[in-house]
N, C-alpha and C positions, 0 to 999 in steps of 0.2 A: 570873564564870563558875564560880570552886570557889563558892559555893552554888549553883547549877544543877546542878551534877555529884551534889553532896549529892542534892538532891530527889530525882532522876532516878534513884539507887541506893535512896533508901525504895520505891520501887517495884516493884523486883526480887526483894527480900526477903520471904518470908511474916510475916504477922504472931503468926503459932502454926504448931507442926509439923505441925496438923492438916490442915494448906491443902495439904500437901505441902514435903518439902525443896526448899532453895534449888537453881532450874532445875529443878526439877521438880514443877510445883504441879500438881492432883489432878484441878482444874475441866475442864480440855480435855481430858481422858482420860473425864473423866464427862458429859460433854455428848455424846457419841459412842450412848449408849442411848436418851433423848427422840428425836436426830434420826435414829437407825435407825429405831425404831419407829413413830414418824410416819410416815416414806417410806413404812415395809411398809406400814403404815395406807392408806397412799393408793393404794400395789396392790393388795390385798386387795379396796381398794371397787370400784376397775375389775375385778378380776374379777369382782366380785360383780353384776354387770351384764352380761360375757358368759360368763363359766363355768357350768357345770352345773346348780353347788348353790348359787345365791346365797346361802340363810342362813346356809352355813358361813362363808364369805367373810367378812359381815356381819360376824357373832359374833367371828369373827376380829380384822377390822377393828377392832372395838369394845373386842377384850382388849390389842391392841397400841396404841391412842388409850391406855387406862388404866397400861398400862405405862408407856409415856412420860409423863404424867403424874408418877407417882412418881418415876422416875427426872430426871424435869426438878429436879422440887422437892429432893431430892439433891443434883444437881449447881448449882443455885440455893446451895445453904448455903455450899458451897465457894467459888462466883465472889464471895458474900459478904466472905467472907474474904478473897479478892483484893483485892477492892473495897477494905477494911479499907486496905494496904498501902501503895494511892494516897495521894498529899498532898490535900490537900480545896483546891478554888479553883485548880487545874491542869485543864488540856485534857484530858488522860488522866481524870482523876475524873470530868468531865461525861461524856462519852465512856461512859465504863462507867455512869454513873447510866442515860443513854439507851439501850445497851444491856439495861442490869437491867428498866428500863423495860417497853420490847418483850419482851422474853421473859417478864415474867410477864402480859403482855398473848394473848402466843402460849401462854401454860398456861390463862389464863384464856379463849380461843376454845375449847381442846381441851377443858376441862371443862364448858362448853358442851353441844359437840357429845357429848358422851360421855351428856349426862342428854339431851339429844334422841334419842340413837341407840338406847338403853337400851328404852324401850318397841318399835321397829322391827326387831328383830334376827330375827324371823321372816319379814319381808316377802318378799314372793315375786319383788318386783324387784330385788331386793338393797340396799344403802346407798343410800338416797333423794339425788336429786340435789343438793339444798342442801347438804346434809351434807358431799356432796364437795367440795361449791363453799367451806362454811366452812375445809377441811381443805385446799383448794390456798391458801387464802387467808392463812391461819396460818402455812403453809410460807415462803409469801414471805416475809411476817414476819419467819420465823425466817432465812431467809437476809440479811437486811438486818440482823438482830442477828449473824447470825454473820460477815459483814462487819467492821462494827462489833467484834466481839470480836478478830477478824482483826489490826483496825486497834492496839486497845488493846497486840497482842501484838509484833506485827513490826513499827510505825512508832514507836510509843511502848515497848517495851521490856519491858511490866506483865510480872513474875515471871519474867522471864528474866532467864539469869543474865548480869554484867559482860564487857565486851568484854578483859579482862585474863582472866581465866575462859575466857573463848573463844578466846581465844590460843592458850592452854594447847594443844587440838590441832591446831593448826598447828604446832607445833613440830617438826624433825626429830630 
């Protein structure tokens, strides 16, 4: 049992400062801009279908897809890092490999869609239907990685910090 207790704390701990300090790693604060962006993405295309001025929409839609984009690939380097912290040949490590997995699965739809949208951004219908379809499809995606990161955080513990540490505020 104290080597289990061992393991289970390599994985609380970042493996550089860069990940973020200890109970406070960087990844889940930075995942919050891909999956803003995206959502608005997938508003934008629905208006761009009953609103006014579908190109704006569109071009919209198309600058918020490329944002999240970047910002994914960001917040990718850091969950890297987590990753890193994991024991290798643990449930938690697979766990986040299939996580890491899907989500550059779900970057690589959106960059996709982004070199298909790119020529369409004037269309008078707004965001061509597949477009939308590949962008709700992605989404799920990402909700099934984010799940999944969910999982790695609150059942397995990855970069949070020790229940002795969390004591600490309950104290009176």
């Amino acid at each position: 049992m104290v080597a289990e207790r061992s393991v289970v704390n390599d994985g609380k701990h970042p493996v550089t400062s860069l990940a973020g300090p200890y109970g406070h790693p960087f990844h889940p604060l930075l995942v919050t801009v891909p999956i803003g962006a995206w959502v608005a993405s997938l508003v934008f295309d629905v208006i761009s279908h009953t609103g006014d001025d579908p190109a704006v929409f569109a071009k919209g839609a198309w600058w918020l897809v490329a944002i999240g984009i970047v910002g994914a690939l960001v917040a990718a380097l850091f969950g890297l890092l987590d990753l890193f912290a994991i024991p290798t040949g643990t449930r938690a490590f697979a766990t986040g490999l299939i996580h890491m997995g899907i989500n550059l699965g779900v970057v690589a739809l959106f960059a996709i869609g982004l070199a298909l949208r790119h020529g369409r951004l004037d269309d008078a219908d707004g965001t061509p239907v597949g477009l939308v379809a590949l962008t709700i499809v992605a989404l799920v995606l990402l909700a099934v990685s984010g799940w999944l990161g969910g999982r790695l955080t609150y059942r397995y513990g990855v970069r949070v910090a020790d229940e002795a540490t969390q004591a600490d505020a309950y104290r009176r």
